[in-house]
C-alpha positions in Angstrom: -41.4 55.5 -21.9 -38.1 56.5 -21.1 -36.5 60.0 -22.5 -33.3 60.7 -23.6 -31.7 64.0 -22.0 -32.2 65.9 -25.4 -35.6 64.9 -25.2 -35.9 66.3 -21.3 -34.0 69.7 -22.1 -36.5 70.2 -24.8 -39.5 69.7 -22.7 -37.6 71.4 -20.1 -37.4 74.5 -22.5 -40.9 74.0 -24.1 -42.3 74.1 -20.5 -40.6 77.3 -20.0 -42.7 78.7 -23.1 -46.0 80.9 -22.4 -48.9 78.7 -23.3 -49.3 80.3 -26.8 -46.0 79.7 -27.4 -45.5 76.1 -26.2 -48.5 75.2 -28.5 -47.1 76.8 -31.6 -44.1 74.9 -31.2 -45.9 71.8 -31.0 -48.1 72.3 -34.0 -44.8 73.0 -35.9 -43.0 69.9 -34.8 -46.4 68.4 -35.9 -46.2 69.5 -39.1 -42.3 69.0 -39.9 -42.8 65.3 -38.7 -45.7 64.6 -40.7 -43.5 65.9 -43.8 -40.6 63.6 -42.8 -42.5 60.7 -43.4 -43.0 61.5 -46.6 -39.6 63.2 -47.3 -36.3 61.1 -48.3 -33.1 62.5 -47.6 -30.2 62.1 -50.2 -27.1 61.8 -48.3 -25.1 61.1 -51.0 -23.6 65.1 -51.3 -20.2 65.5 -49.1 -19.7 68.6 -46.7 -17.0 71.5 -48.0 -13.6 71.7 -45.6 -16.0 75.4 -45.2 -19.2 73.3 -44.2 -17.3 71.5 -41.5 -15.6 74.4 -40.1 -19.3 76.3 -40.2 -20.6 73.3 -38.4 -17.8 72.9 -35.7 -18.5 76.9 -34.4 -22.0 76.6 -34.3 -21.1 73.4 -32.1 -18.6 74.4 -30.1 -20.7 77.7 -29.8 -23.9 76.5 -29.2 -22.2 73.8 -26.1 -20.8 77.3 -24.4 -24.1 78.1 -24.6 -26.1 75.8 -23.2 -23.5 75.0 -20.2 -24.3 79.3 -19.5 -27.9 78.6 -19.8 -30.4 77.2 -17.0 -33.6 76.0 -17.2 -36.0 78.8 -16.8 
């Protein structure tokens, strides 16, 4: 099976978890996927000129990031 590189960075990042950690994580993704299959998302709602302008920081902020960060 071959990864995506947002799927690599995450087990990049869960592998640099302590153990208890790493398998809290897990259990969590666990559970928020097992909701998802059961959840339907409406998508019909737009985003607010404020939405989008939240969104594009956190983006713009969260790319400064992770180009400052390395693994481990």
């Amino acid at each position: 099976m071959e990864l995506t590189q947002q799927e690599e960075a995450l087990l990049v990042a869960v592998r640099c978890l302590p153990l208890d950690a790493a398998a809290r994580l897990t259990a969590l993704a666990q559970r928020l996927a097992s909701l998802a299959s059961q959840s339907t998302v409406d998508w019909s709602d737009s985003w607010s000129e404020a939405d989008l302008r939240d969104y594009s920081a956190a983006s713009a902020e969260r790319l400064v990031q992770e180009q400052a960060d390395e693994p481990c």
